[in-house]
C-alpha positions as CSV (number, residue, x, y, z in Angstrom):
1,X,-39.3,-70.4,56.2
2,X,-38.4,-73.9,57.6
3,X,-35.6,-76.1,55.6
4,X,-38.6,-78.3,54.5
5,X,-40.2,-75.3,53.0
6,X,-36.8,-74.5,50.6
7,X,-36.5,-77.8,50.6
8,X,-37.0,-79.0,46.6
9,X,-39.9,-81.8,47.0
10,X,-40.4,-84.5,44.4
11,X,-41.5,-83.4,40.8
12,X,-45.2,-83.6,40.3
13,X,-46.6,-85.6,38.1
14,X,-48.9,-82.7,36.6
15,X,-46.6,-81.0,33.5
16,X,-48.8,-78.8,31.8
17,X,-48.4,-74.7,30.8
18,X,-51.7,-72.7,29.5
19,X,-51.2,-71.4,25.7
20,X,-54.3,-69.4,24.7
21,X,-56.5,-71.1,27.1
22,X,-55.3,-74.5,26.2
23,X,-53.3,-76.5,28.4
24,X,-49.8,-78.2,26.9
25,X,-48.4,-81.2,28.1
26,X,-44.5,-80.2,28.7
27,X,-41.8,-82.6,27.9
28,X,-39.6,-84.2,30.1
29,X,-36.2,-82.1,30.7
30,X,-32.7,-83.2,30.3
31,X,-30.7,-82.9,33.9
32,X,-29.3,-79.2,33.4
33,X,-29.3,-76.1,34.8
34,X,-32.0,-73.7,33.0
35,X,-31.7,-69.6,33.1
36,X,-34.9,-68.9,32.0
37,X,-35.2,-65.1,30.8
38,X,-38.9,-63.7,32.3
39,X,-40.9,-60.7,31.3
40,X,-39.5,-57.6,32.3
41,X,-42.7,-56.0,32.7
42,X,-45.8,-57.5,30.1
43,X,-46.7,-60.9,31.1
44,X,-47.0,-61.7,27.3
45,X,-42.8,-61.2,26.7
46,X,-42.7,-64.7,27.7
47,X,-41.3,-67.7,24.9
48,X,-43.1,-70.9,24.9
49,X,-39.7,-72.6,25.4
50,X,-39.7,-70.8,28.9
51,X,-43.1,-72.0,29.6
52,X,-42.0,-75.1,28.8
53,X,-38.9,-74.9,31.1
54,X,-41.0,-73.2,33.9
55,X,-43.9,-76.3,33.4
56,X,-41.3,-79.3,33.2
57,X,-38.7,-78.3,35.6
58,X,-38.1,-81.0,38.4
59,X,-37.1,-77.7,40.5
60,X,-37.8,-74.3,39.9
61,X,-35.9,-71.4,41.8
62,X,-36.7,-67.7,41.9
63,X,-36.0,-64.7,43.6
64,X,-39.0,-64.1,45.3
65,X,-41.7,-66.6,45.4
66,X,-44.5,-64.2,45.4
67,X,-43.4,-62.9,42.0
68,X,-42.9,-66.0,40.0
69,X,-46.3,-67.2,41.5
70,X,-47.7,-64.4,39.7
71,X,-46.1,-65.4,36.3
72,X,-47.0,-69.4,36.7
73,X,-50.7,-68.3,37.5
74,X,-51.3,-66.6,34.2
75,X,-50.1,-69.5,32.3
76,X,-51.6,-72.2,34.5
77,X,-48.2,-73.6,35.8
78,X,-48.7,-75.8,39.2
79,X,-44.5,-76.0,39.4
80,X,-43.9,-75.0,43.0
81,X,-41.2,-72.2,43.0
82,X,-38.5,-72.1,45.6
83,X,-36.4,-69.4,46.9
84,X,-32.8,-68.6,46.1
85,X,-31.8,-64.7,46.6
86,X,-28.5,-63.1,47.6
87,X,-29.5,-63.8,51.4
88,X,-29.9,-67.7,51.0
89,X,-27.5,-68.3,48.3
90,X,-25.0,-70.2,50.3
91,X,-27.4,-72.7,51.8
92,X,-30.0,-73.0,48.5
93,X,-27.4,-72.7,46.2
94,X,-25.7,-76.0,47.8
95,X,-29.3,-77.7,47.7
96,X,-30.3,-76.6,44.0
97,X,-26.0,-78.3,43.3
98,X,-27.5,-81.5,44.9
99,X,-30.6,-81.7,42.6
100,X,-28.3,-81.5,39.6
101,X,-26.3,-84.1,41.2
102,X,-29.5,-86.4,41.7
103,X,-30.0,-86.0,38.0
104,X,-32.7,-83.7,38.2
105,X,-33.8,-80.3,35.7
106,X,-33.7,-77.2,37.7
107,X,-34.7,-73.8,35.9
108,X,-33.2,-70.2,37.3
109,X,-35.1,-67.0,37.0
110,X,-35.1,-63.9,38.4
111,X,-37.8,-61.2,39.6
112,X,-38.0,-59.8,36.2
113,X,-35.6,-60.2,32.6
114,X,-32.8,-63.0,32.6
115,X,-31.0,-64.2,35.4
116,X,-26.8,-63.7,35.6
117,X,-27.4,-60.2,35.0
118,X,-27.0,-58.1,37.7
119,X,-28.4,-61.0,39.5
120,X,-27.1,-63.2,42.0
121,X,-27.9,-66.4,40.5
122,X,-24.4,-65.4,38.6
123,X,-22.6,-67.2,41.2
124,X,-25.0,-70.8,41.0
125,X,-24.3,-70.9,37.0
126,X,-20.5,-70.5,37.9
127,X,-20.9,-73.3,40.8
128,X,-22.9,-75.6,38.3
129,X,-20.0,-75.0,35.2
130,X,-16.8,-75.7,37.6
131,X,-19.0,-79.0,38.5
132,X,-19.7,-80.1,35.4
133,X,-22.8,-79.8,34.7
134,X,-25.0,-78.4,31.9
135,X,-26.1,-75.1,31.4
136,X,-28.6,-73.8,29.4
137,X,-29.6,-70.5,28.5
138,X,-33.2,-69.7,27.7
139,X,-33.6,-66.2,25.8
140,X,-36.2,-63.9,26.0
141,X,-36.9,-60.6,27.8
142,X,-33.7,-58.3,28.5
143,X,-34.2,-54.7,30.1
144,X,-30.8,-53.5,28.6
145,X,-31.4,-54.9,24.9
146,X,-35.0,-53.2,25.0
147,X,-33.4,-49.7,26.4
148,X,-30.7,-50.3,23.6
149,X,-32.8,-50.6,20.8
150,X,-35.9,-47.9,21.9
151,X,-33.1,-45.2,22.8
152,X,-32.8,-44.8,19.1
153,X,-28.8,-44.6,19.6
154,X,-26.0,-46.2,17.9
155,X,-26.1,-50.2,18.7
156,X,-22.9,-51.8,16.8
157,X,-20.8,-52.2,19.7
158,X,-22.3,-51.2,23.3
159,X,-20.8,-52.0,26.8
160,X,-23.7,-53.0,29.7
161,X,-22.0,-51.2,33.0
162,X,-24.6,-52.5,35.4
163,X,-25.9,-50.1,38.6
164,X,-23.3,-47.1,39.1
165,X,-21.4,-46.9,42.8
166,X,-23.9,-45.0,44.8
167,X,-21.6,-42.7,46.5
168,X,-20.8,-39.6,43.9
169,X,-16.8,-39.8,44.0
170,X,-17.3,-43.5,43.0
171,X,-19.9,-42.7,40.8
172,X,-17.3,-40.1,39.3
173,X,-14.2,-42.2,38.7
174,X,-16.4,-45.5,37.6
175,X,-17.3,-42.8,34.6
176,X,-14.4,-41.4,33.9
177,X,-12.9,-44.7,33.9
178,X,-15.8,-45.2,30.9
179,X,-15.5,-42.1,29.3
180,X,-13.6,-42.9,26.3
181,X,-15.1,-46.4,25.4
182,X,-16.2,-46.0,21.7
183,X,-19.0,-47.1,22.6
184,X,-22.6,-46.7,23.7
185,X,-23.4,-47.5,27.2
186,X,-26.1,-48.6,29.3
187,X,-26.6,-48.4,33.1
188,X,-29.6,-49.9,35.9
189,X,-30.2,-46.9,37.7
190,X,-32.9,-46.2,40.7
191,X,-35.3,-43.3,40.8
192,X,-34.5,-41.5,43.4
193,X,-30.8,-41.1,42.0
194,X,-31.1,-40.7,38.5
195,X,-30.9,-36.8,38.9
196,X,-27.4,-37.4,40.8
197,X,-26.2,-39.7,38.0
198,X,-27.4,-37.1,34.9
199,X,-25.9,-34.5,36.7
200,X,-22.5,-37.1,37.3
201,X,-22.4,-38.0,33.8
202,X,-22.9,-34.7,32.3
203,X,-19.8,-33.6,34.0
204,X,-17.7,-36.5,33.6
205,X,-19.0,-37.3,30.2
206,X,-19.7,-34.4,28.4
207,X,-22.8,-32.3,28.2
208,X,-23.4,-32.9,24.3
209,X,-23.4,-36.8,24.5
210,X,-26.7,-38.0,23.7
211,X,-28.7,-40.1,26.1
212,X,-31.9,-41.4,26.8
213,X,-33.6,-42.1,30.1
214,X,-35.7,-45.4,30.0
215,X,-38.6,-45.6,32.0
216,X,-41.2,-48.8,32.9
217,X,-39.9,-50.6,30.1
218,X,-42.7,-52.5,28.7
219,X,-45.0,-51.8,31.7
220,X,-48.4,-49.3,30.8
221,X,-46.4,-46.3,31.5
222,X,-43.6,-46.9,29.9
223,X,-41.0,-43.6,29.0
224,X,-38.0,-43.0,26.5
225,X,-37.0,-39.4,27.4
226,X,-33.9,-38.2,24.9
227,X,-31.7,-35.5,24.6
228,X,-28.3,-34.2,26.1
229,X,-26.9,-35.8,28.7
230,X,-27.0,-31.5,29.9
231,X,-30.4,-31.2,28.9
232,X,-31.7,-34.9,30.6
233,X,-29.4,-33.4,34.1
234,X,-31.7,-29.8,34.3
235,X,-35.1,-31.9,33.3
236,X,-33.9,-34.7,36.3
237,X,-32.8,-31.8,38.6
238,X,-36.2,-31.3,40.3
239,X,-37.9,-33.9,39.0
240,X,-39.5,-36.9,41.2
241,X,-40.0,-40.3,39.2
242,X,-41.0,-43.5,40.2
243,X,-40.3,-46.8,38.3
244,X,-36.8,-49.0,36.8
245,X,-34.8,-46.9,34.8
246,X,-32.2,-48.1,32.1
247,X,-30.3,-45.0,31.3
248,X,-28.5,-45.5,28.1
249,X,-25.7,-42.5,26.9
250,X,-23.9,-42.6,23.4
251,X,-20.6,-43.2,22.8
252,X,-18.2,-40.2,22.3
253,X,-17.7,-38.0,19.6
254,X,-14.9,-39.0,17.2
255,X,-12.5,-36.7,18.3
256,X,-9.2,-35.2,15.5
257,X,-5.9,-36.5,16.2
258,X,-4.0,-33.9,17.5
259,X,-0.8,-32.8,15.0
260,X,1.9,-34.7,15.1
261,X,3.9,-31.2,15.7
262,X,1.9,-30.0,18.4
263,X,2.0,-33.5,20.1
264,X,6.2,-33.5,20.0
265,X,5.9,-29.8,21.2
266,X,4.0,-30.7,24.4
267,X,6.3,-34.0,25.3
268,X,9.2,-31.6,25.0
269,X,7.3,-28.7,27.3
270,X,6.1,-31.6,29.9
271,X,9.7,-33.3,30.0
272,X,11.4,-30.1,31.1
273,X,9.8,-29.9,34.6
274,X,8.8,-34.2,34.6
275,X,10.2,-37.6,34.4
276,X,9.8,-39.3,31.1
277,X,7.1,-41.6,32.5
278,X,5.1,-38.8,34.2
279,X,5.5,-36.5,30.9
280,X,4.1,-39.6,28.9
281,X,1.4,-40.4,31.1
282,X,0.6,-36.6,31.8
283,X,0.5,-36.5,27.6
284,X,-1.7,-39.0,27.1
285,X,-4.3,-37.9,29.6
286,X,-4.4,-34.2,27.6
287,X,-4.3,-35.9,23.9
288,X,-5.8,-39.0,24.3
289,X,-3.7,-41.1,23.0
290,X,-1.3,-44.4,24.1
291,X,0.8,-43.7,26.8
292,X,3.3,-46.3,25.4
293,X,3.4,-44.5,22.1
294,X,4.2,-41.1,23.7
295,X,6.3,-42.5,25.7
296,X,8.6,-44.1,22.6
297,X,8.0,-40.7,20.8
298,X,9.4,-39.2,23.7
299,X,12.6,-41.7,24.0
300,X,13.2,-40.4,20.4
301,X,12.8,-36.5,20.7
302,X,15.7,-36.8,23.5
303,X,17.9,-38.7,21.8
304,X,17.6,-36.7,18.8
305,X,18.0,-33.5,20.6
């Protein structure tokens, strides 16, 4: 593609979006950067304000042209769509900059849900706030949110962890690292390695915490499959799927403090063969709790000894 190809070209004069077979005149935009949320899957997850957005936008980036052109068809959109991906950033990320700085509207999506997530139009929005300039979120479809609610568990505090290191060591430490968060989490995860991951998790995890594998989210074949994170591993294990997966895993089980008795009993047994900071830190890891408050506890158990 030639630099007068990406290049944005002057907005057309033709603003119009379909609604129901009728065609909208859209309104002229305020100079801002738009991330515009698109369907995830059904063409009809789509807000009139994003139409509206998509229709009126002086420039209109995407990830991949062929895929927006799709979504402007259906609602009789003429907006040309340029490209801006993770392999052009640099050069169409400084053009899109100089739109905003010509005064013009310029509206973000991605291939599918809402840009910024997981996305590399995260790095244009930073660009356009340390300049200055106006950013505006447009709601609407979000794969995560969808999982989260259709997974049937608890939603009061949950913590997105976007796509899991590939390699399994990585994989491995990332959980552990997210293994006591009281909170449910959610994961992007490829077919072809959501066996691995089960498996990974399970392990890391714990076998009992509930999960649910999220398949085609919106699409015609769409797919919650719950259960154990043990049971979901041995259903994965030999199982080929195709399609996005959102794999969403509960939080932990509330787990009983340990006795205060026991706890001073294992700070005294560590500290006989370990520094105080290693017997602290060593504590913590076996009872769960603050290394800092062990670590006092332990300050006062030799002094009073």
């Amino acid at each position: 593609m030639n630099h007068q190809q990406n290049s944005p070209a002057a907005p057309s004069a033709i603003k119009r979006y379909r609604v129901n077979d009728t065609l909208v005149a859209a309104r002229p935009l305020e100079p801002a950067l738009y991330l515009v949320a698109t369907p995830i899957g059904n063409l009809g997850d789509i807000t009139l304000r994003a139409l509206e957005t998509l229709a009126g936008a002086d420039v209109l980036a995407c990830e991949d042209t062929r895929v927006t052109r799709v979504l402007l068809d259906r609602y009789g959109i003429e907006n040309r769509p340029y490209a801006y991906h993770e392999h052009n950033a640099e050069e169409a990320g400084a053009r899109l900059l100089a739109a905003l700085e010509a005064g013009k509207s310029v509206a973000l999506v991605s291939d599918a849900g809402t840009p910024l997530v997981s996305d590399p139009g995260y790095r244009l929005g930073q660009l356009a706030i340390e300049a200055g300039y106006r950013v505006v979120p447009i709601p609407g479809a979000s794969a995560p949110l969808a999982a989260l609610v259709g997974s049937g568990l608890p939603n009061d505090a949950f913590l997105f962890a976007g796509f899991l290191p590939t390699k399994d060591k990585a994989r491995r430490d990332r959980l552990r690292e997210l293994a006591r968060v009281p909170a449910t989490l959610i994961f992007f995860e490829s077919p072809h390695r959501i066996g691995d991951t089960l498996l990974a998790a399970a392990e890391e995890l714990g076998g009992q915490r509930q999960a649910s594998v999220c398949r085609e989210l919106t699409k015609t074949f769409e797919e919650f499959r719950r259960g154990t994170l043990g049971d979901l591993a041995a259903d994965y294990a030999d199982r080929t799927v195709k399609g996005e997966i959102v794999l969403v895993v509960g939080p932990p089980a509330a787990e009983a403090q340990p006795d205060a008795a026991d706890v001073d009993s294992l700070l005294s047994e560590l500290s006989a063969t370990l520094p105080t900071a290693k017997a602290a830190t060593e504590a913590a890891r076996l009872t769960g709790l603050p290394r800092k408050e062990l670590y006092q506890r332990l300050l006062e158990l030799k002094q009073t000894s």
